[in-house]
LUMDRENLUM-909221 format. One record per residue (C-alpha): y, z, x; residue in one letter. Coordinates in pm, whole numbers, plus 50000, padded with zeros to 5 digits. Last residue first. Example, Ala and Ser with C-alpha at 12.3 -4.5 7.8 and 13.67 -1.06 7.14 Angstrom:
498945071451367s 495505078051230a 
# end
This chain:
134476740283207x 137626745883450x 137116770483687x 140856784783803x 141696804984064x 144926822484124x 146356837384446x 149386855884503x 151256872584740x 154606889584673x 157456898484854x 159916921984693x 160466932184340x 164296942184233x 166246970184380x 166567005684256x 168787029784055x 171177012983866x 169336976483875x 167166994883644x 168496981383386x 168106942583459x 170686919583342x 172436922283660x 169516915883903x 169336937784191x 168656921084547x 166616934384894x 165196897285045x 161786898085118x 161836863485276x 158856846885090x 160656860784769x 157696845184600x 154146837784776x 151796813684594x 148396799784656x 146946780084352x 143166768184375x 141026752084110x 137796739184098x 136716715983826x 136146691484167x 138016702684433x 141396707784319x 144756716784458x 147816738584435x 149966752384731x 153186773184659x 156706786284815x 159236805884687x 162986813084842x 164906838884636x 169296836684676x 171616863484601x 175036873184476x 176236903384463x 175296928684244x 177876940883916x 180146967583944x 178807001783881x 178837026983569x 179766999083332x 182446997883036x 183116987382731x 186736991582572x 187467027582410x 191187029282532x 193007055682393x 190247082082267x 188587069582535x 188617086982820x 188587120482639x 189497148082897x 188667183582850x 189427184783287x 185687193983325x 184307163583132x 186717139683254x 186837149783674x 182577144483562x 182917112983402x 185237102083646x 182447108683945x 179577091883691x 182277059383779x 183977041283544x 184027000783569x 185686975383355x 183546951083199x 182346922083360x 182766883283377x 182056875983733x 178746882383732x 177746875184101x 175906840884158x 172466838984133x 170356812784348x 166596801684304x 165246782684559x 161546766384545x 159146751184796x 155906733084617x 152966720384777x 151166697384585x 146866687684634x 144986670584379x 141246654284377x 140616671684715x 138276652384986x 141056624985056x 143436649585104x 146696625885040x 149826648885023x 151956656384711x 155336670284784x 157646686684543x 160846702084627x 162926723984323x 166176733984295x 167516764484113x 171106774284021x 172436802183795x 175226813883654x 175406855883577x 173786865683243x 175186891983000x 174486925883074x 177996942082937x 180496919882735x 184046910082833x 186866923582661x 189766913682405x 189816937782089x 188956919481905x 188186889582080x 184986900682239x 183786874482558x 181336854382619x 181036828182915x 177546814082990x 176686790383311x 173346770883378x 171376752783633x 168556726183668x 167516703283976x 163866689984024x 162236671184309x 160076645284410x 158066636084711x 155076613784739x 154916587084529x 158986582784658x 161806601084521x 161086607584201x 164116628484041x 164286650983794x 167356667583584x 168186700283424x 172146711483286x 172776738083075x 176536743482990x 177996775382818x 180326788982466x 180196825182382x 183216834082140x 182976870881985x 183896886881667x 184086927681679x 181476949581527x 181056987681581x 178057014381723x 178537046781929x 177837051582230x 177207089682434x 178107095982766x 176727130982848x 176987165983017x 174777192783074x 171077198982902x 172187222082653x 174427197782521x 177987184382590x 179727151182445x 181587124282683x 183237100082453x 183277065982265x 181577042782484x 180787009682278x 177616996282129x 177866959081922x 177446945881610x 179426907581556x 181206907881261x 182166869881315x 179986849681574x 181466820281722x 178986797581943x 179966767282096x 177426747682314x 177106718782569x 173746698982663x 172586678883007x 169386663383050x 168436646683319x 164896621683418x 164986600183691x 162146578883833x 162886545283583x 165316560483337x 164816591683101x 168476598983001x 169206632282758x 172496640782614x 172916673482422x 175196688182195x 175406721882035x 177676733081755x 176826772481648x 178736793481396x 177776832481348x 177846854781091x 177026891381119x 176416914080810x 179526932380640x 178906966680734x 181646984280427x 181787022080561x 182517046380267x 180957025479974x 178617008880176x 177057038280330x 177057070680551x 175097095380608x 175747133980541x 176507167280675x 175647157581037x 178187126680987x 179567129681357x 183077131881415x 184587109881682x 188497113681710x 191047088481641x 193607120481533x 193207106081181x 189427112081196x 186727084381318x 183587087381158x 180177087981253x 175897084181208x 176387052880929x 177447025481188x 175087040981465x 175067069381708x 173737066382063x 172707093682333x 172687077282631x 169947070282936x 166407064782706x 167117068482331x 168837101582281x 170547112781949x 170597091681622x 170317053281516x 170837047181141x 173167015381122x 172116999581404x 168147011781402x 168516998881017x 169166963381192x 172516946381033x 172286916780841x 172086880281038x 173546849380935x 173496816681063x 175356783281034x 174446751381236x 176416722981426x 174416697581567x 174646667581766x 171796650681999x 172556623182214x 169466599382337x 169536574382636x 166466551382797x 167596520482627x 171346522382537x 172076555282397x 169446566282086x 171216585281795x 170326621681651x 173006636681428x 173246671981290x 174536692880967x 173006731280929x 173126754080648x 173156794880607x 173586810780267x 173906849380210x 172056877380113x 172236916580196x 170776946080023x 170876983880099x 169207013079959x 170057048880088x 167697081980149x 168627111280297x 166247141680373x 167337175780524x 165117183180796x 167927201680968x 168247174181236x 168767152080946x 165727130980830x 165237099880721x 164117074880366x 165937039580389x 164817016080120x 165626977380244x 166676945080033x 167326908880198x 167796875680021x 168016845780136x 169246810180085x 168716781380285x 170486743580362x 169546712280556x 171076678880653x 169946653980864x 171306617380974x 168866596581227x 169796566581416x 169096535281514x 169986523281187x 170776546280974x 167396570180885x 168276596780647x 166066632280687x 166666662880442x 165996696280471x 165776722980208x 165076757280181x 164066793480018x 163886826780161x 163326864480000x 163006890480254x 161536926480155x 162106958680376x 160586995980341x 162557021380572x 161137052080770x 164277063480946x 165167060981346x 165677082081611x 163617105681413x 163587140381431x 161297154981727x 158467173281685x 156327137281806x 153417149781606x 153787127881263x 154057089781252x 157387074181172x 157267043680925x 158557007580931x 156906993280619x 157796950380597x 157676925080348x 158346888880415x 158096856380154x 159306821580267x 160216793880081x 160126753580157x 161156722080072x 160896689880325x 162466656680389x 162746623480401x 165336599180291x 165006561580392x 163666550080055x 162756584679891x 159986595680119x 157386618379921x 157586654579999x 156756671380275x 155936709880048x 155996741180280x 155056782980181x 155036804380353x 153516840680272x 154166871180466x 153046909680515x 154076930080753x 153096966880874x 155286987681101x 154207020381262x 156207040581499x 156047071481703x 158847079781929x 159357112082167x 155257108682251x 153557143382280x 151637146182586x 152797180682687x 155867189282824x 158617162782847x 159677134882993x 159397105882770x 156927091882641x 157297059082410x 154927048182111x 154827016081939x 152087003681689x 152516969981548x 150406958781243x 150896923081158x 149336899880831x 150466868080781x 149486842280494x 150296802080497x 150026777880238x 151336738080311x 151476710280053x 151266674980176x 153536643380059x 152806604180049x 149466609579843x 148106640479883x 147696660680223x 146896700680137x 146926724580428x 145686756580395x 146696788480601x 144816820480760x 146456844980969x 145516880181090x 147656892881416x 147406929281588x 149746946181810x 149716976682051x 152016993382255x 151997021282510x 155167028882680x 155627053482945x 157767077383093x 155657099783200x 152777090883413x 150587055883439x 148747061283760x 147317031683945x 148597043684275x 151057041084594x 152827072384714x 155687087584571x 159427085584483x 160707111484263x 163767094984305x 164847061884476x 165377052984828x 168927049884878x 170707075884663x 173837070984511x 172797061184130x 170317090684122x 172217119484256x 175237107584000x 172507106483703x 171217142783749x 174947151183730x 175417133183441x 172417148583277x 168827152483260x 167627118283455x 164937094183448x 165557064383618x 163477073583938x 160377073183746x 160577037983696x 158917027983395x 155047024983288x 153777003383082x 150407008282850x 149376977082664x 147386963282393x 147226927882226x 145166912381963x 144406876381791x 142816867581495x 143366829681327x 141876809780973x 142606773880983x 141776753280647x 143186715380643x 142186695880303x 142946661580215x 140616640780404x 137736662980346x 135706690680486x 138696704080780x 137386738580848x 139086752381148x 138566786881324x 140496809981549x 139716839681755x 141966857682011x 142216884582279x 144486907882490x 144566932582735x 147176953582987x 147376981783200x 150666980083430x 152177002083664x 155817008883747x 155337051183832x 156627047284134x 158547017584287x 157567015384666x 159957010084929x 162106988385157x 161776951785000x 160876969384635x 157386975184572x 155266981284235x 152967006084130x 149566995784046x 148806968283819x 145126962183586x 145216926583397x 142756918083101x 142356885682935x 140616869582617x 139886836482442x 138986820682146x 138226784181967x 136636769081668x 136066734281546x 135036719781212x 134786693281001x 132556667581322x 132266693881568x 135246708981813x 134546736582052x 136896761382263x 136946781982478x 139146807382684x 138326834382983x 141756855083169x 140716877283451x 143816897483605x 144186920183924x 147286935884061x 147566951484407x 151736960584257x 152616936684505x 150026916784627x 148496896484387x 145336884584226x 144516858783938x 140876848883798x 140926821583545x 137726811983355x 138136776783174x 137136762382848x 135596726782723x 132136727382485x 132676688282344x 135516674882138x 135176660081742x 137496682881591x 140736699681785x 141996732481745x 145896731981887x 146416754882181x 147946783782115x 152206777982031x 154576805682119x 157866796581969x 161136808381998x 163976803281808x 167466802581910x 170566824081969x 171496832081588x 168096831681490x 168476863881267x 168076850680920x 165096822780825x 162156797581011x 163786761080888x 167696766980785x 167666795881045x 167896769481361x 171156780581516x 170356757081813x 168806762282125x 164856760382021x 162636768582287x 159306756482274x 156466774782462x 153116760782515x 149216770182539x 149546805982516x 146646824382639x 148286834182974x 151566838982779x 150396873082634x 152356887282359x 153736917782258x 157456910782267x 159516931582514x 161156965582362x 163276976782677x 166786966082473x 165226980582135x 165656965381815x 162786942981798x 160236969681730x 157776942781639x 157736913981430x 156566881381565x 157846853181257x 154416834781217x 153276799781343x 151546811281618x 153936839181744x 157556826581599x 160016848481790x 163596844581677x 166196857381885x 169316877081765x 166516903781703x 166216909382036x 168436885082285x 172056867282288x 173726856182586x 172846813582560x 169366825682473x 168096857282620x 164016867682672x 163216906482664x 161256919383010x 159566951183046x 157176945783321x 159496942083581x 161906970783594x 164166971983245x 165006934683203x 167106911982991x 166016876883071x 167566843983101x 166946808982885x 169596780082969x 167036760783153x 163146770783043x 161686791583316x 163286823683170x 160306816882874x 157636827183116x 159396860083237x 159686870982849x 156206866982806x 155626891083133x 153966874983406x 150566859083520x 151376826483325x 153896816583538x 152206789283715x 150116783783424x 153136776983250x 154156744383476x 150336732483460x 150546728083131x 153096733982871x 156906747082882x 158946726982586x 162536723382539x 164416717082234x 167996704982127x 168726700581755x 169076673281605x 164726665481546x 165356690281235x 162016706381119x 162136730781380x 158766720581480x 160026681481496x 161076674581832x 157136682381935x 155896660881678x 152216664581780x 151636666882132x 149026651382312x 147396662082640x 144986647082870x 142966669583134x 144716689783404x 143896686783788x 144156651583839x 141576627883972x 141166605583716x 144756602883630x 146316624983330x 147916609283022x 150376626582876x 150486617082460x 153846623582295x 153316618481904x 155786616881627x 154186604781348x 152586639981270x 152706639580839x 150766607580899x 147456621181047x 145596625881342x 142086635981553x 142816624381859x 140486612482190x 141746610982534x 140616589682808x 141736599983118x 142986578483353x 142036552983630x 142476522783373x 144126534783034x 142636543982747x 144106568582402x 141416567082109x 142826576681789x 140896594781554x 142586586681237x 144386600380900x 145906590880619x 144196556880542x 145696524480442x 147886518880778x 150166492580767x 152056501781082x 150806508681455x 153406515381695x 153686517382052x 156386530682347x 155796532682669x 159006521882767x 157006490282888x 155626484182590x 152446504082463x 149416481982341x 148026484682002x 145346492381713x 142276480481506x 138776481481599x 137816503181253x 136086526781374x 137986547981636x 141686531581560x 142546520681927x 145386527782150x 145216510682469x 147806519282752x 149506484782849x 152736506282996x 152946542283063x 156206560183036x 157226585183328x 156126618283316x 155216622483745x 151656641583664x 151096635383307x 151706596783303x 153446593782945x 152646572882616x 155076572582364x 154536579081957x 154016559081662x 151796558381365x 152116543381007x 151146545080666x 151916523480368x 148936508580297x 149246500579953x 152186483079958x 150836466580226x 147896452179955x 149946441979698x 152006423579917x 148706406380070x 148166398379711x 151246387679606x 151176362779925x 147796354079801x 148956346179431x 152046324779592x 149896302079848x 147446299379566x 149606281979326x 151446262679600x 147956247279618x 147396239979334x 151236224379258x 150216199079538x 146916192379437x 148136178179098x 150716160979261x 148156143179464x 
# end
C-alpha cells in the first residue's frame, strides 16, 4: 500500500511538471468583446472557435471572452451567433485587442473586426475615436476634411466647400498629423486652403487621436493625429466588393466609386477607384460661380503571408483633382475688397456650369508602400518604406494659363518597429523613423517664389512601455528627433540665398488607463510635443491669396517700431533666434457603456510656448492700390475645451445620439483672442427603424446641427478704416498690432437634415436632403464667409450594390 501510495504521488508531481511545462510553452492568448453592429451593445453566448483545432469560448454577458494557453501565434477565428453573421479572422498575438461587430442576418453591412483599435497610437491612454461603416459612408461623398468634422471635438477650416482642412481642439495643418495608410501624408501642409489629398470614399475608417501623440508617429502632432485606415486585406475570404453610384443636387454632382477585394489561402489582394464631376455650387439665394469640382482616385494593394512568421503587404494608391474657388473672392485691392464684402449677391456672378476658370487648384498625389512583418518568438519586427510625390499648382488671376505657384515635393521614409518580448508585466515597443523630403519650385510660373526650394531630413527614435497594475494599465513613452533643412530662394532681383537650419528636441508622454466599476473606463494623459517652424513661416514672401504675408526671416522691426522688409538679405538664427514651438497637452476622458446608453465625456489643457502665428502689421501700397499685409511672430497660448458624445436606445425602435463641444484659446502675450477658431457646437441625432417586412433594413434619420456665434473674437477693423488709414499716412498698428478681423463673426444658426436608408437584398438605397430648410448661414471658420453664404439645400441619393 505504501508502496502505491508514494507511486502514485510520483506521477501526480511529474504530470503536474509536465502540464507546467507545457503552458509555459503556450503562452499565447486572445481577447476582445463582441458587439451587435447595428445598436453596439455587447453580445452574450457568441461562439468563438479556433478553425481546426475545436477549441475556444463563449462571451459573458459584457461581451467579453478570452482564450489563454495558446501554443500557436496565430488563428482563424470563427465568430457565430444565431441570426447573425458569421465572420471569419485571420489573427495573431501582437493584435489581442479585438472589437468584433456582429451584423444580423438581415442587416445592411457585413461583420466587422477591428484589430486593437485603442492601440494604433501605441498608448491605449490616450483618447481615440473611430468613424467606420455605415456612419462614413454617409459622408463619404465629401471632402476628407468634411468626414473627419463628424468625429466630436473635430471642426473644419474651410475656403468654399471643397477646400476643407480638419481642426483638432483649435489647431489644424501641420499642427495635425495625417497618417494616410500607415504613412505620415505629406503635402503642401502649410497652406490654410491646402486640404489633404485623399479620398474618404475608399477609406475604410478614420481614427482620431486627441492627445499629443508624437512619442509614437513624430514632431508636429500637437493637436492630434489622424489616421486614414483602407480596409484591412484579409486571407481566406471569397470575391466581395461593391459599386457605389452617388448623385446630388447642388452643384448637379455625379460620383461612381468601385472596390474589391479577394483573399486565398497566403495571399489576398484588393483595389478600388472613384471619380466625381461638380458644377458650380448654390447658396440659399444664388449660385456660387466658379466652385466646381473634378476629382479621381484609385488604389492597389497586395498581401503575401507564406509562413507563420512572415507578413509582406505591398500598396499603390493615386489621387488627382482640379478645384475651383469662388470667383467672387478675388479682388485687386482694398477698394476691390470693400465692393466685395458689401455686396449681396456675390461678384462676377454667372450662370450655372461645369467650368473650372481662374482661380483654381489642381493637385495631384501619388502613394508607393511596401512593408514586412516579422513575428518571432514573443516579439515581431516591423519594416516599412514610403514613397510620395505631391504636385500642387494654384492659378490665380492673371493672363495666360501660367500657374502663380508650382510645387514639387518628393518623400522618402523608412519605419522601422520592434514588440519586444514582455518583461513580467512590462510591455512595450522600440521604434525609429527615417523621413527625407525635396520641396522644389517648377519653372514657368515668372513669378519669384512664395516659397524656397528646401531639402529636409528627420531623424526619430522611441520607446513605449506598458505596466499592467491591477485593473489597470501604467504607460510611459519617450522620442528624440532630429530635424535638418537646406534652404536655396530667390530675391525679387533673382539674387539667390541659401541658409541651413536644424532643430531637435525630446518629446515624452505619461498616461493612465483604469476600468470604473463594470461598464466605466477613465483615461489620463499628459503628453509633450514639439514642432519646428515650417520654411513657408520663416520664408514666406508677397501675395498668397487675400494678403501679402512676410515671414520670421522676410522683416525687421527698427527702433521707431517700424516694419522694414529684409529685401537686401534674409534673415537667420544668428539675427532672429526662432526657437521651435512647444506645446503641453493633459487630456482626460471618461467613457460608460451601460445597458442602452453609451457617453463619453473628455477634458483638455493645452499650453503651447513659442507658438507661430500671423499678425497685421501695416497697410503697404503697390501698383495695384492699397493692402493689408501680415507678418509672422510667436506668442504662447492656452487652449483648453470639453467634448462631450453620448447614445441612448430608447426602445428597438427609436434611438438617438447627443454630442457637442466648446474650445477657448486665447494668446497670452500679448493678451488676445485668436482668428478662425471654432464656435461651440451642438448636434442631436433621431433614429427610427421601422418594420418593412419586404426590406432587410430600413432607418430614417432626422438630424440638427446648431452653431453658436463665436464669441471669442478679435477686434474688428473695417476695409472703410483701412482706407481713412491709408489716405490719412496712418499706421494702425505701429501702437497696437493685436489681430484683427474685417467683420464680426455670423450669428448663430441651426441646419435640419433628414435621411432614409434601406436594403433589398445586396441592394442599397440612401435618400438624403441637408439644410432641408435652406437656411442662408456663413460659417466662421470658413473664408469665404466674407463674401458669400454657405451651401444651401441639397438632394442626394446614393446607391450601393454590394457583391
Amino acid at each position: 500500500m505504501d508502496i502505491r501510495f508514494y507511486f502514485l504521488v510520483c506521477l501526480l508531481t511529474i504530470g503536474r511538471g509536465l502540464m507546467a511545462q507545457q503552458l509555459s510553452d503556450c503562452p499565447y492568448a486572445i481577447q476582445g468583446r463582441v458587439y451587435d453592429a447595428a445598436s453596439k451593445e455587447p453580445l452574450a453566448f457568441v461562439s468563438v472557435q479556433l478553425d481546426g483545432n475545436g477549441e475556444g469560448a463563449v462571451t459573458d454577458e459584457a461581451g467579453k471572452f478570452d482564450i489563454e494557453n495558446l501554443c500557436e501565434q496565430e488563428y482563424n477565428l470563427i465568430f457565430s451567433f444565431l441570426g447573425y453573421k458569421t465572420v471569419t479572422h485571420h489573427h495573431d498575438f501582437h493584435h489581442p485587442a479585438l472589437e468584433i461587430y456582429l451584423a444580423p442576418d438581415e442587416y445592411l453591412l457585413e461583420s466587422v473586426v477591428v484589430e486593437a483599435s485603442s492601440l494604433q497610437s501605441g498608448i491605449a491612454s490616450i483618447t481615440s475615436n473611430r468613424l467606420s461603416g455605415k456612419e462614413l459612408e454617409a459622408v463619404s461623398s465629401g471632402s476628407f476634411g468634411d468626414a473627419v468634422s463628424e468625429i466630436t471635438g473635430v471642426g473644419t477650416l474651410k475656403t468654399g466647400q471643397n477646400i476643407v482642412k480638419p481642426i483638432i481642439h483649435g489647431l489644424h495643418s501641420n499642427r495635425v498629423l495625417l497618417i494616410n495608410n500607415g504613412l505620415r501624408h505629406e503635402f503642401q501642409n502649410w497652406g490654410e486652403d491646402h486640404a489633404p489629398e485623399i479620398d474618404p470614399s475608399l477609406i475604410d475608417n478614420i481614427e482620431v487621436v486627441k492627445g499629443a501623440a508624437t512619442v509614437r508617429f513624430g514632431p508636429d502632432a500637437l493637436g492630434g493625429v489622424i489616421l486614414a485606415n483602407p480596409a484591412k486585406v484579409e486571407l481566406n475570404t471569397p470575391l466581395a466588393g461593391k459599386v457605389r453610384l452617388h448623385g446630388q443636387s447642388n452643384g448637379r454632382a455625379g460620383e461612381g466609386t468601385v472596390e474589391l477585394s479577394k483573399g486565398f489561402k497566403w495571399w489576398s489582394l484588393q483595389g478600388g477607384g472613384s471619380y466625381v464631376k461638380q458644377g458650380d455650387l448654390q447658396a440659399a439665394e444664388y449660385l456660387l460661380t466658379n466652385t466646381g469640382k473634378e476629382e479621381s482616385s484609385y488604389y492597389g494593394e497586395l498581401r503575401v503571408h507564406p509562413n507563420a512568421k512572415l507578413d509582406i503587404e505591398a500598396s499603390y494608391s493615386h489621387f488627382e483633382q482640379e478645384l475651383g474657388i469662388l470667383s467672387g473672392s478675388v479682388f485687386g485691392n482694398l477698394d476691390d475688397l470693400r465692393q466685395a464684402l458689401v455686396v449681396d449677391t456675390p461678384l462676377y456672378t454667372m450662370p450655372f456650369s461645369y467650368d473650372i476658370n481662374q482661380p483654381r487648384q489642381s493637385v495631384q498625389h501619388d502613394l508607393l508602400k511596401g512593408s514586412i512583418r516579422y513575428i518571432g518568438k514573443n516579439q515581431s519586427l516591423f519594416v516599412q518604406y514610403g514613397h510620395q510625390l505631391n504636385r500642387r499648382q494654384e492659378f490665380g488671376v492673371r493672363r495666360g494659363d501660367a500657374p502663380n505657384i508650382d510645387l514639387e515635393l518628393l518623400t522618402e521614409s523608412v519605419d522601422l518597429d520592434w514588440n519586444h518580448p514582455d518583461l513580467g508585466s512590462l510591455s512595450g515597443k522600440l521604434g525609429a523613423q527615417w523621413l527625407k523630403k525635396a520641396n522644389d519650385n517648377q519653372a514657368g510660373t515668372n513669378t519669384v517664389p512664395f516659397i524656397p526650394n528646401y531639402d529636409e531630413q528627420r531623424l526619430g527614435i522611441y520607446l513605449i512601455e506598458s505596466l499592467a497594475l491591477g485593473k489597470g494599465t501604467l504607460e510611459a513613452g519617450i522620442r528624440y528627433d532630429q530635424l535638418e533643412s537646406d534652404i536655396t530662394g530667390r530675391e525679387p532681383d533673382n539674387t539667390i540665398y541659401r541658409n541651413t537650419i536644424l532643430y531637435r528636441n525630446v518629446s515624452g508622454t505619461l498616461g493612465w488607463e483604469h476600468p470604473v466599476g463594470k461598464n466605466g473606463s477613465f483615461r489620463s494623459n499628459f503628453g509633450t510635443a514639439w514642432r519646428a517652424p515650417d520654411v513657408a513661416e520663416l520664408y514666406r514672401f508677397g501675395q498668397h491669396n487675400f494678403f501679402i504675408e512676410y515671414g520670421l526671416w522676410r522683416y525687421t522691426i527698427n527702433e521707431d517700431s517700424d516694419f522694414v522688409t529684409t529685401r537686401e538679405g534674409i534673415l537667420d538664427q544668428a539675427d532672429r533666434e526662432v526657437p521651435s514651438e512647444k506645446g503641453y497637452k493633459w487630456i482626460n476622458t471618461y467613457r460608460l457603456d451601460k445597458d442602452k446608453l453609451s457617453l463619453e465625456f473628455t477634458g483638455y489643457v493645452n499650453y503651447i510656448n513659442n507658438f507661430i502665428y500671423s499678425k497685421p502689421a501695416g497697410i503697404t501700397r503697390t501698383a495695384r492700390g492699397s493692402f493689408v499685409f501680415f507678418i509672422y511672430d510667436q506668442t504662447d497660448a492656452l487652449l483648453w475645451g470639453v467634448d462631450a458624445s453620448s447614445r441612448l436606445t430608447h426602445s428597438p425602435r427609436f434611438s438617438s445620439e447627443a454630442k457637442g463641444s466648446f474650445l477657448w484659446s486665447k494668446q497670452l502675450s500679448p493678451a488676445d483672442f485668436f482668428a478662425n477658431q471654432p464656435a461651440p457646437q451642438l448636434t442631436y441625432q433621431l433614429d427610427y427603424e421601422p418594420n418593412i417586412s419586404w426590406l432587410a433594413e430600413s432607418k430614417l434619420q432626422l438630424r440638427f446641427d446648431y452653431t453658436f456665434q463665436q464669441f471669442q473674437h478679435p477686434r474688428i477693423i473695417t476695409v472703410e478704416d483701412f482706407l481713412f488709414a491709408a489716405q490719412q499716412g496712418i499706421n494702425r498698428f505701429s501702437e497696437n498690432a493685436l489681430d484683427f478681423d474685417l467683420l464680426p463673426p455670423p450669428p448663430a444658426y441651426l441646419l435640419t437634415h433628414a435621411s432614409w436608408t434601406s436594403r433589398w437584398k445586396k441592394l442599397q438605397l440612401r435618400l438624403e436632403v441637408r439644410n432641408l430648410f435652406n437656411v442662408s448661414y456663413r460659417n466662421y471658420t470658413d473664408r469665404m464667409r466674407y463674401f458669400a453664404d454657405d451651401l444651401g439645400r441639397n438632394f442626394m441619393t446614393t446607391i450601393t450594390i454590394h457583391i
